[in-house]
ZAMARGU-4260 file (C-alpha; in steps of 0.2 Angstrom, whole numbers, plus 5000, padded with zeros to 4 digits):
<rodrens>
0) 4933/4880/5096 | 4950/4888/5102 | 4959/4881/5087 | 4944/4887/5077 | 4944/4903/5081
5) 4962/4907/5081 | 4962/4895/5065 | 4949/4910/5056 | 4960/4925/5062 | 4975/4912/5054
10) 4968/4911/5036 | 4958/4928/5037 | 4974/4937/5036 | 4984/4928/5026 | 4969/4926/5013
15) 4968/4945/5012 | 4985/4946/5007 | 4987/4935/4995 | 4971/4941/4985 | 4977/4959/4988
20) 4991/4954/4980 | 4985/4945/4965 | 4974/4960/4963 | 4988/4971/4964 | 4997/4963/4949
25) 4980/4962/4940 | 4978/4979/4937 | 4993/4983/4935 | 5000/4989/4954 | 4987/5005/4954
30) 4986/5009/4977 | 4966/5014/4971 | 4962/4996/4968 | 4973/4988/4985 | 4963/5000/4994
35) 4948/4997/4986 | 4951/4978/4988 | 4953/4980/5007 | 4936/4988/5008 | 4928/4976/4998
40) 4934/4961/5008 | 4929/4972/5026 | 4912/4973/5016 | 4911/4956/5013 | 4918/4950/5030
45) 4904/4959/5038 | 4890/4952/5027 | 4894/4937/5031 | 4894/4941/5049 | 4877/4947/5047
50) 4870/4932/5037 | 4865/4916/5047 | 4863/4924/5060 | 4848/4914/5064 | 4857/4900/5067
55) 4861/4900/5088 | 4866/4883/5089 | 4880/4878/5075 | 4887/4860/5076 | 4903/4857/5072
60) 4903/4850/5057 | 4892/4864/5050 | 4910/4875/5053 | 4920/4861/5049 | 4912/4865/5031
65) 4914/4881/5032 | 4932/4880/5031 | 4932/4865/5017 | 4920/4878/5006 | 4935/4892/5011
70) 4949/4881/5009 | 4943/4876/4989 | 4936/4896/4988 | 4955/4903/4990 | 4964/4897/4975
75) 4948/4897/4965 | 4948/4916/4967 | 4968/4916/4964 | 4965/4907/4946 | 4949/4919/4943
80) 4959/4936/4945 | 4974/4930/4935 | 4962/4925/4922 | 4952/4939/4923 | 4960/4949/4908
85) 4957/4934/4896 | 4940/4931/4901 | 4933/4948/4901 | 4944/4949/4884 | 4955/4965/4890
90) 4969/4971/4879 | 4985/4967/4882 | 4995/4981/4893 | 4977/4990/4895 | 4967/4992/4908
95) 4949/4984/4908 | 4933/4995/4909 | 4931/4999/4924 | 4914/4992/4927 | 4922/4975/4924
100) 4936/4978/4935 | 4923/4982/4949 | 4915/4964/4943 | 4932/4958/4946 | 4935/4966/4964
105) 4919/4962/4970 | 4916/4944/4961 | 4934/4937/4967 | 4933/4944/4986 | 4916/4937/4989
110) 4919/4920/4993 | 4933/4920/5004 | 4928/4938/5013 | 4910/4929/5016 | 4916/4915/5022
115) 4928/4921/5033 | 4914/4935/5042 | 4902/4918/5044 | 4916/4908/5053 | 4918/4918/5065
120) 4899/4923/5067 | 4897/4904/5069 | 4911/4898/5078 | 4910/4913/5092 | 4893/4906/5096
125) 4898/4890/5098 | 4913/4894/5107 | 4902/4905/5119 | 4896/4894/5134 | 4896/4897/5153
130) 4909/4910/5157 | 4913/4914/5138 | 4910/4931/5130 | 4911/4938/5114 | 4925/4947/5119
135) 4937/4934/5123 | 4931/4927/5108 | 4937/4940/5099 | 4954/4942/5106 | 4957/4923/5102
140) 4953/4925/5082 | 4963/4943/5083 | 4977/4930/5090 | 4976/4919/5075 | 4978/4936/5062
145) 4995/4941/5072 | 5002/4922/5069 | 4994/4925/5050 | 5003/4942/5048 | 5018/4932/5053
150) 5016/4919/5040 | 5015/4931/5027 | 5032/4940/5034 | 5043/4925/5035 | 5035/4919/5017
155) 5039/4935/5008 | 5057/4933/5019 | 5060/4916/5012 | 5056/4921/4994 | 5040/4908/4995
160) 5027/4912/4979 | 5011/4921/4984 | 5001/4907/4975 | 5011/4893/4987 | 5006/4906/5002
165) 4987/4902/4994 | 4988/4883/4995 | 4996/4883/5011 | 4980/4895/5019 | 4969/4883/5009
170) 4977/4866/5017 | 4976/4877/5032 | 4959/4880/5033 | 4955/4861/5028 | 4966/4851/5040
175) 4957/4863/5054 | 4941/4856/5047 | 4947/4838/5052 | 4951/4842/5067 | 4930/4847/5069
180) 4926/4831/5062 | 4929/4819/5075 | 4915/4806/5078 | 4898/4806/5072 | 4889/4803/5056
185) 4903/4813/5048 | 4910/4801/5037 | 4908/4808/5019 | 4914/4826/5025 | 4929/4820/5033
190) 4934/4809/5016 | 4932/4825/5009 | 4943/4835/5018 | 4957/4820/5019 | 4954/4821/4998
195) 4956/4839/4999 | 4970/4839/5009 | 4978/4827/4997 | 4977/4837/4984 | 4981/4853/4991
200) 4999/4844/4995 | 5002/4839/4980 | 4999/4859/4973 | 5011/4864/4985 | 5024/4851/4977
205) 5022/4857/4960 | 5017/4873/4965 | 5030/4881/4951 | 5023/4874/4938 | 5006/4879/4940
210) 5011/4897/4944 | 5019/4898/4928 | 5004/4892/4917 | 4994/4904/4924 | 5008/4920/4922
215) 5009/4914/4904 | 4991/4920/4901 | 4998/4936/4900 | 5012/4934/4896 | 5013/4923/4884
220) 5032/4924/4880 | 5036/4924/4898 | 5054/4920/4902 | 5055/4919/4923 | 5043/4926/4937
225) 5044/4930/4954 | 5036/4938/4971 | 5049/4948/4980 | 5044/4959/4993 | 5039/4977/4983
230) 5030/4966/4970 | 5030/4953/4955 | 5045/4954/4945 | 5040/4948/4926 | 5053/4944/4911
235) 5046/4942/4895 | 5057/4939/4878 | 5051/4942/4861 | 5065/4941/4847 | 5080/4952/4855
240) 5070/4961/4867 | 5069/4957/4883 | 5054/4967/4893 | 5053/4970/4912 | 5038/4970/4921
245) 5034/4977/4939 | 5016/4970/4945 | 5011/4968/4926 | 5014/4985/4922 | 5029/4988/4911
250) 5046/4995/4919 | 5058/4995/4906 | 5061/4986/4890 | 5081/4983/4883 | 5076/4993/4865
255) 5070/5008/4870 | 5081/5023/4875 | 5074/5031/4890 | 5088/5026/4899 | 5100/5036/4887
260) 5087/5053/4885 | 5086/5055/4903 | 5107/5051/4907 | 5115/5063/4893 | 5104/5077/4895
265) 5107/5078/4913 | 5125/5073/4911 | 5127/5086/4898 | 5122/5102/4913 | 5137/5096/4922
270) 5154/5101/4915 | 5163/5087/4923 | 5155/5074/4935 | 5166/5064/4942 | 5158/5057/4955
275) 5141/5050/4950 | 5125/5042/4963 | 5112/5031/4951 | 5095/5030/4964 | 5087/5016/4955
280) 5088/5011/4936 | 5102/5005/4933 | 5100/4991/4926 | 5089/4999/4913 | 5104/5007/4905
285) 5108/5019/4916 | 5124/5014/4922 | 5131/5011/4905 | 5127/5028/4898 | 5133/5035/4912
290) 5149/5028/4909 | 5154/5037/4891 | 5158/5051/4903 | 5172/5040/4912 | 5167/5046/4931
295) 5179/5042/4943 | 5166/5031/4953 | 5147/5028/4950 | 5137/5021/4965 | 5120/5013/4960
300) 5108/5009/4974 | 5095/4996/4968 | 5079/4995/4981 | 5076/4979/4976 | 5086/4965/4977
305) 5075/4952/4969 | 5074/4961/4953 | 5091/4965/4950 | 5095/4946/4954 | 5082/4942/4942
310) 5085/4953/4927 | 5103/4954/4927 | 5105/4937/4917 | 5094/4941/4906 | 5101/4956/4901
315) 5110/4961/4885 | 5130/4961/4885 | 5133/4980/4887 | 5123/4981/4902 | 5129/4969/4910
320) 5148/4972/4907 | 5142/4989/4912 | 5135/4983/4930 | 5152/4974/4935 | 5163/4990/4929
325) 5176/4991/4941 | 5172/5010/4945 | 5152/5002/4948 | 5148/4999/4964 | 5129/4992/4967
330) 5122/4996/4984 | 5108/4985/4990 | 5097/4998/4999 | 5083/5012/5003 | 5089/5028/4994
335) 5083/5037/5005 | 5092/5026/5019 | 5109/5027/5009 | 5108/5044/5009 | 5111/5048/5028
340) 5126/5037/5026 | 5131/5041/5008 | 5148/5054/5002 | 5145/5069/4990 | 5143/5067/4971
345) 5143/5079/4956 | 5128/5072/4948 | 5113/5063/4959 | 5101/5054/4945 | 5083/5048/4953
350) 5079/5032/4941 | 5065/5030/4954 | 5045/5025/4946 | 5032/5035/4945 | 5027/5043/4959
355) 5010/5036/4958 | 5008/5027/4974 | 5014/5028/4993 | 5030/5019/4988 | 5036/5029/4973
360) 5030/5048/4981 | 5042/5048/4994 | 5056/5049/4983 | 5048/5067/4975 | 5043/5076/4990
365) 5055/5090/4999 | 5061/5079/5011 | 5069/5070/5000 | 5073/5085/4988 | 5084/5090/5004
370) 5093/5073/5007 | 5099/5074/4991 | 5105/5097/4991 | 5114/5088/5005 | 5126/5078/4998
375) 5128/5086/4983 | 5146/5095/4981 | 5147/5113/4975 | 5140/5115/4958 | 5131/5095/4961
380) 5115/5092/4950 | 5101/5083/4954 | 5092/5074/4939 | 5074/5065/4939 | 5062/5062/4929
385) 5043/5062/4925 | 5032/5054/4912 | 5018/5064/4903 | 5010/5066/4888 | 5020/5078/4875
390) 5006/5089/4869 | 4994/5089/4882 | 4993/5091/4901 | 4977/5089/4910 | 4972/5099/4924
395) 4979/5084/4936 | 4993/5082/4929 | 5000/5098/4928 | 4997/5101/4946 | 5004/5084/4949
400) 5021/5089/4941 | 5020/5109/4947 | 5018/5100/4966 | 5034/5091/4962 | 5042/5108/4954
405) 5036/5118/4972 | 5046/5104/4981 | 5062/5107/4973 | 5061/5124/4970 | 5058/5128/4991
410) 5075/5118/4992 | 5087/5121/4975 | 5088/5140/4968 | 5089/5134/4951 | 5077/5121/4941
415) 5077/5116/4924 | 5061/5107/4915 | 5066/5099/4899 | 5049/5092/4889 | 5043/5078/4882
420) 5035/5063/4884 | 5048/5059/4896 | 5051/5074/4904 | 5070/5079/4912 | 5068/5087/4930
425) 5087/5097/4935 | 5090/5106/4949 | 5105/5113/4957 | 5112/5130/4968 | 5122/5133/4951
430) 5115/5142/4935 | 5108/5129/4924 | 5110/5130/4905 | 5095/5141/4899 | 5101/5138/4880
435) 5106/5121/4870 | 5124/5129/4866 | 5133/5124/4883 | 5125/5107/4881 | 5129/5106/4863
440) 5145/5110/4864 | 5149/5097/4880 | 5142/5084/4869 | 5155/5087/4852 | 5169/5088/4866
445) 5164/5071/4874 | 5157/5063/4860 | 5148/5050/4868 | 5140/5036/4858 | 5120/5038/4857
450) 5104/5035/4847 | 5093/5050/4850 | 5102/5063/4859 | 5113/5076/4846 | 5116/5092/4844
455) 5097/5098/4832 | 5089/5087/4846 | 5095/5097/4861 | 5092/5114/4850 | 5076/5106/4845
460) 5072/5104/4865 | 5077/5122/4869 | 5068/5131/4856 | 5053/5122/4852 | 5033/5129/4859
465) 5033/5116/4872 | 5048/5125/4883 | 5042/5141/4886 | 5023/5135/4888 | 5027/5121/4903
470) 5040/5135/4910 | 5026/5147/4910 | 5012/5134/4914 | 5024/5128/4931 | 5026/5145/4936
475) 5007/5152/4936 | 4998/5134/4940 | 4995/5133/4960 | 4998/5115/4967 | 5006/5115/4986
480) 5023/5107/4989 | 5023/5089/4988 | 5029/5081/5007 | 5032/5068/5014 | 5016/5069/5028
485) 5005/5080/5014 | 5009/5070/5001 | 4998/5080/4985 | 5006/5070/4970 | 4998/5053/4978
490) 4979/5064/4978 | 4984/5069/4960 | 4989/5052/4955 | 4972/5044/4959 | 4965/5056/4949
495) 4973/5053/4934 | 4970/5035/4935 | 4952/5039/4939 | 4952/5053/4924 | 4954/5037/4911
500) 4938/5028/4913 | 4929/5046/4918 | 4938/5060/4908 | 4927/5074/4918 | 4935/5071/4934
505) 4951/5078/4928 | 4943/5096/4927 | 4939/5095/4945 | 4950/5104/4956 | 4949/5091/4971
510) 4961/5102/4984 | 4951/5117/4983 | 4932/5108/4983 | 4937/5098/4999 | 4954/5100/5005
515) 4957/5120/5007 | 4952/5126/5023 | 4937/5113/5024 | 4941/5112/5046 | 4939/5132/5047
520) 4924/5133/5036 | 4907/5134/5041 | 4905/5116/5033 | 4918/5110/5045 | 4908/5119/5060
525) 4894/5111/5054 | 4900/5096/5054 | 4907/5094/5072 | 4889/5103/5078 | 4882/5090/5069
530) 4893/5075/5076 | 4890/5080/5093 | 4871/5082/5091 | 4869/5064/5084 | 4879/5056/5097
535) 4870/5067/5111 | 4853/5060/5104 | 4857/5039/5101 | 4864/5041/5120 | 4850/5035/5128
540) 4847/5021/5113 | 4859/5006/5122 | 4859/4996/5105 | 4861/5008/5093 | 4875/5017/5103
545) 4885/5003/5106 | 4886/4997/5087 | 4890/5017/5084 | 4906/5016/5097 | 4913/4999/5090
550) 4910/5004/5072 | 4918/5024/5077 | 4933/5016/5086 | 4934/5004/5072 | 4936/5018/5058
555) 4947/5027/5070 | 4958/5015/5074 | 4961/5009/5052 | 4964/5027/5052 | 4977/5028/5061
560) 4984/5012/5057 | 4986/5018/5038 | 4996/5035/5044 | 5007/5022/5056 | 5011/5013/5044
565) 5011/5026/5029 | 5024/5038/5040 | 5036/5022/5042 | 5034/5017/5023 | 5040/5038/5023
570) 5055/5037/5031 | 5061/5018/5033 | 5055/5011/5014 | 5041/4999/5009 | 5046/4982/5015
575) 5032/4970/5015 | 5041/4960/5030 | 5042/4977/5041 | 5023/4980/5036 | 5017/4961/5042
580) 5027/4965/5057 | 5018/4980/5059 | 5001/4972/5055 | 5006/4957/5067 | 5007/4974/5079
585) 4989/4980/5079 | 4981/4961/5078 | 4993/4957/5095 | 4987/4973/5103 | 4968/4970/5099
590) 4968/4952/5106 | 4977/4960/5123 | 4965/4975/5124 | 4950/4963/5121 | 4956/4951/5133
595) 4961/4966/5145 | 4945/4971/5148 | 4938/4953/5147 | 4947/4950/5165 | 4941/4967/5171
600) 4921/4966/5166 | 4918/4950/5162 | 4907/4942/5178 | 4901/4957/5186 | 4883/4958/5188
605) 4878/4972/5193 | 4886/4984/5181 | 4888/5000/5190 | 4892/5016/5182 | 4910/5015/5190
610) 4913/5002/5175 | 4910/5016/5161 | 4927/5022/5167 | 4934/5007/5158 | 4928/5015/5141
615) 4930/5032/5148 | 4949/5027/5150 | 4950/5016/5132 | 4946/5033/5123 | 4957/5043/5131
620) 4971/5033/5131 | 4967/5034/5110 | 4964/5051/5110 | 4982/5051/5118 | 4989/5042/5104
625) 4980/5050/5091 | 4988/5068/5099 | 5004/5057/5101 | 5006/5051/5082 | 5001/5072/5078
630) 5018/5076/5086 | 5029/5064/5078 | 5023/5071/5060 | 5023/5089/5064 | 5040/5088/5072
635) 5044/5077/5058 | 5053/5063/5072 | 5061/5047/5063 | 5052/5033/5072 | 5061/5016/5070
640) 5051/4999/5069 | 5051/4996/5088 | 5043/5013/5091 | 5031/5012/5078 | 5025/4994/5082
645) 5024/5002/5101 | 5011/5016/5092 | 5001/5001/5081 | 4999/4991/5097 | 4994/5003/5107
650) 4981/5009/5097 | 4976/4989/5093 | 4977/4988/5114 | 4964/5004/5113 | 4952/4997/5097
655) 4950/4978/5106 | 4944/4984/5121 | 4931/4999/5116 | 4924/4983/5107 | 4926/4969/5122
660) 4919/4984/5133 | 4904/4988/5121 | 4901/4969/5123 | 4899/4967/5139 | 4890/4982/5147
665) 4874/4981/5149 | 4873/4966/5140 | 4861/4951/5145 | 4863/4942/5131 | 4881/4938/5121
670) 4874/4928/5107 | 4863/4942/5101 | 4877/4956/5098 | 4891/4945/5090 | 4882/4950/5071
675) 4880/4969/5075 | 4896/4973/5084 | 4906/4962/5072 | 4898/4968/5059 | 4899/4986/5064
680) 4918/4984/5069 | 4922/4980/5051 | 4911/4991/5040 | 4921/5006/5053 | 4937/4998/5049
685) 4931/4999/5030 | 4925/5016/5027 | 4938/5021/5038 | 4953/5012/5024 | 4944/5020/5010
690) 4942/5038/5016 | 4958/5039/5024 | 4969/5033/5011 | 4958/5040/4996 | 4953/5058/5005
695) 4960/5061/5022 | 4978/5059/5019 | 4978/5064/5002 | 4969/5079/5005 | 4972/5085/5022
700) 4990/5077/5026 | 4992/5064/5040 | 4998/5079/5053 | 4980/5087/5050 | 4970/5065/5048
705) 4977/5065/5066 | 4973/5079/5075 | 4955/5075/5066 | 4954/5057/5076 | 4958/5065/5090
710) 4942/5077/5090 | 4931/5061/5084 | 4937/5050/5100 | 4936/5064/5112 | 4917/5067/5106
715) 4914/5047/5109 | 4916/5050/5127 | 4897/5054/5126 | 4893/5037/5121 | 4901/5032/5136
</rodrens>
């Protein structure tokens, strides 16, 4: 039952993942539906904790099924989300209505999220004999999700497909089945795990074919795919064009010419840049438009090796003769990294996405806005960009890109806002051309050859309605700055996706409703009176109190694990190998804090009330951490790896044993709690992802998250 158990934690983990991911790419890399997705599966996980629960006495080969009925579910649910666009019948490049892509979420999570809740449920009580305890039980499956964290690490370092990281979880999960089904009238499930087995090898060996069938039904002109560590990398050809995808949602296309709107107009406010820094997007064009104004050196840092490496042979010509110009060099790197390290520049041009996520906002916020000032020479312009609609901002929007405008006018005295549906973000400590004649008159003098941009259009661009009313709009509309630990543009982004399927939402102004001032209102009074008073009155109710203190610790400690892990993607980049490692953190420090306390409590009979200072001590300790982790942001400290895994294990070390604590005092019975404890750590550790990453942090920042956990966990002392 060891195996087992550690076995569950195992493919747990490293089954999240890889559906996370598919579902990341099927809707087209929106953070609402990842974090939506991790709900879901908590939700499901703790059904299936809850059902069967009837069952004291599970024989082996009744789990041993279990993990054949997860091992087939995985790559089902794999095949199912890909196909999920073609069998709902969903426009290509468009989202699917949002009722279905709720089916989809919850349809393609069930199985494996049910499954994987009823293993442990099953296998715990099995494994629970003599001396054993839930608590150990639980330390030993949180084991097998640090060893899964590090399988999905080292497979996203070695460049192995998410779908062969499915097959393998699914061989996984079968070949532990046969070791359950030794002796016995067992014959007919063994033959059908060996058959399994079989065919779950041979996948694996033409795991690359199959994984390209499945791209091609959306993509039907696909060219070459593949997982790198920020996301799937698509090519797709269709006559000369070659199309670049980033999880399914277009990135750039070789036709177009974004590449050369965005390079001349903020070439042209420079009167000679000579030394040039391209943060992302070269190899959309950027780099050979940037060279018509013979620079003396361009640097282009490329975040993402795997999709350089991918595209650049599929290329046309001129971008690629452009990419191996002698006066290019490409930097392999974190912008935000290379910066600390970098030389000045005349001209710093942000190619960077949208900032519609975690990983794309940290390059917009004033942090970042003042890595760049700094390494700008005298007269140096900084050049971004931001898509919109041309004729019509909605309320989010607006506030979205006036948040951005606050962040760099708090650092650069001059800013310049050119419209359209891409719109040109300069700013600089030098005037910035207020009139199209400096920019016209740059461009006859260097004559550089281009499509769109001329002299009417920059005139046009200058002297058209849409100027003056987004000038005006960015100066009256009230956003707060966007920053790295309050980070405003992710809140607003969520909106605007959400604003699609329920065009009401984008007249609500979310900031003022729920974020403004909600701790010092008499809401936020009433809140904490209220928090108090509940805990005061389920004191005395041993059952209910102990599945509020595992399912309160659980929601704190998801909490603080997002802002952990959130503050390192901040300041050290979004590697998916740095956040398994992370993960790997948290799991390591639940399965030492449950085993911790397992040593401590486990045989004592008489539990006298000296062994409440065990839980006394767990809270504090995380209300330590909690006040610790409100520090580092507010003093705005850059943590490396090592600190932050300190902070994520700690934290684990704090959650495991609250819940190996609540286990085991006062408790006669062990079987009896495994369902509501396990149940309730998970639905804590759920609502505690959705409201932290959807409200919380969007809303209140991270610094102000914090200090909030640390009021919740000094109040659970009562429940001691």
């Amino acid at each position: 039952m060891i195996i087992s158990l550690i076995a569950i934690g195992l493919i747990s983990i490293l089954g999240q993942v890889v559906l996370i991911r598919e579902l990341n790419v099927a809707f087209y890399g929106v953070e609402l539906i990842y974090l939506l997705a991790l709900g879901i599966w908590l939700l499901w996980t703790a059904a299936g904790a809850v059902i069967g629960r009837r069952i004291h006495y599970p024989s082996p080969p009744q789990i041993a099924a279990l993990f054949i009925f997860f091992g087939i579910a995985l790559p089902i649910d794999v095949m199912f989300i890909r196909s999920s666009r073609f069998i709902f019948g969903g426009v290509p490049g468009a989202y699917l209505p949002i009722i279905w892509q709720f089916l989809v979420l919850v349809i393609s999570l069930l199985p494996a999220g049910l499954l994987s809740g009823l293993l442990f449920q099953w296998t715990a009580k099995a494994y629970m004999t003599g001396s054993r305890t839930l608590a150990l039980a639980y330390a030993i499956e949180s084991a097998g999700g640090f060893f899964g964290g590090l399988m999905s690490t080292l497979f996203i370092m070695w460049g192995i497909r998410n779908f062969s990281a499915v097959i393998v979880c699914s061989l996984t999960s079968v070949l532990t089945s046969l070791v359950l089904l030794r002796g016995g009238r067992v014959a007919l499930l063994r033959s059908s795990a060996i058959i399994l087995a079989c065919i779950f090898l041979a996948l694996l060996w033409n795991v690359s074919s199959l994984d390209r069938r499945m791209t091609m039904l959306n993509h039907p002109t696909l060219v070459e795919s593949s997982d790198s560590p920020y996301g799937r990398i698509t090519i797709t050809q269709l006559h000369n064009q070659i199309s670049v995808f980033e999880n399914d949602a277009l990135a750039f296309e070789t036709e177009g010419t974004d590449a050369e709107y965005f390079c001349h107009l903020t070439a042209l406010q420079h009167p000679n840049p000579k030394d040039v820094l391209i943060l992302g997007g070269g190899i959309e064009g950027i780099v050979r438009e940037m060279l018509k104004y013979t620079p003396r050196r361009i640097h282009y840092v490329e975040l993402n090796p795997v999709l350089f490496n991918l595209t650049i042979q599929h290329l046309p010509d001129d971008i690629r003769k452009s990419l191996g110009n002698p006066n290019v060099r490409i930097v392999f790197a974190d912008p935000r990294q290379y910066l600390k390290e970098s030389g000045t520049y005349d001209l710093i041009l942000v190619g960077m996405p949208e900032p519609s996520s975690g990983q794309a906002n940290r390059f917009y916020t004033r942090e970042f806005f003042k890595q760049c000032h700094a390494k700008l020479k005298p007269g140096g312009i900084l050049g971004l960009r931001l898509h919109t609609a041309e004729n019509l901002w909605t309320i989010p929007l607006a506030r979205r890109n006036t948040s951005i405008y606050r962040a760099l006018q708090s650092v650069f005295p001059e800013t310049l806002f050119l419209p359209g549906s891409t719109n040109v973000v300069t700013a600089s400590d030098t005037v910035l051309p207020g009139s199209p004649e400096v920019m016209s008159r740059r461009l006859r003098d260097r004559q550089p050859a281009t499509r769109l941009i001329s002299t009417s259009y920059i005139r046009y661009l200058f002297t058209n309605d849409r100027y003056y009313k987004i000038k005006d709009l960015l100066n009256h509309e009230y956003a707060p700055s966007n920053t790295d630990i309050r980070p405003v543009c992710y809140q607003y982004a969520i909106i605007i996706w959400l604003s699609q399927f329920f065009p009401r939402i984008a007249g609500v102004d979310s900031f003022s409703v729920i974020g403004k001032g909600f701790l010092k209102s008499p809401w936020g009074w009433l809140s904490g009176i209220g928090l108090i008073i509940f805990f005061l009155m389920i004191r005395f109710r041993p059952a209910l109190k102990r599945i509020i203190l595992v399912a309160t610790a659980g929601f704190t400690g998801m909490v603080l694990e997002t802002i952990l892990i959130l503050y390192y993607q901040v300041k050290h980049g979004v590697l998916y190998q740095d956040i398994g490692l992370l993960m790997m953190s948290f799991m390591a420090g639940l399965a030492a804090g449950a085993t911790a306390i397992h040593k401590k409590m486990s045989g004592t009979i008489d539990h006298r009330p000296s062994m409440r200072l065990y839980g006394a001590g767990l809270l504090i300790g995380l209300s330590f951490l909690c006040a610790l982790t409100g520090i580092v942001l507010i003093m705005d400290i850059c943590v490396g790896l090592v600190a932050i895994s300190c902070l994520l294990g700690a934290s684990g070390f704090a959650v495991g044993g609250i819940f190996a604590y609540a286990s085991i005092h006062e408790v006669e019975d062990q079987k009896k709690i495994i369902s509501p404890l396990y149940a309730a750590d998970l639905i804590g550790g759920c609502i505690g992802c959705l409201l932290g990453s959807l409200i919380f942090i969007p809303l209140a920042g991270m610094d102000v998250t914090a200090w909030g956990l640390l009021l919740i966990t000094a109040l659970l002392v009562i429940l001691v």
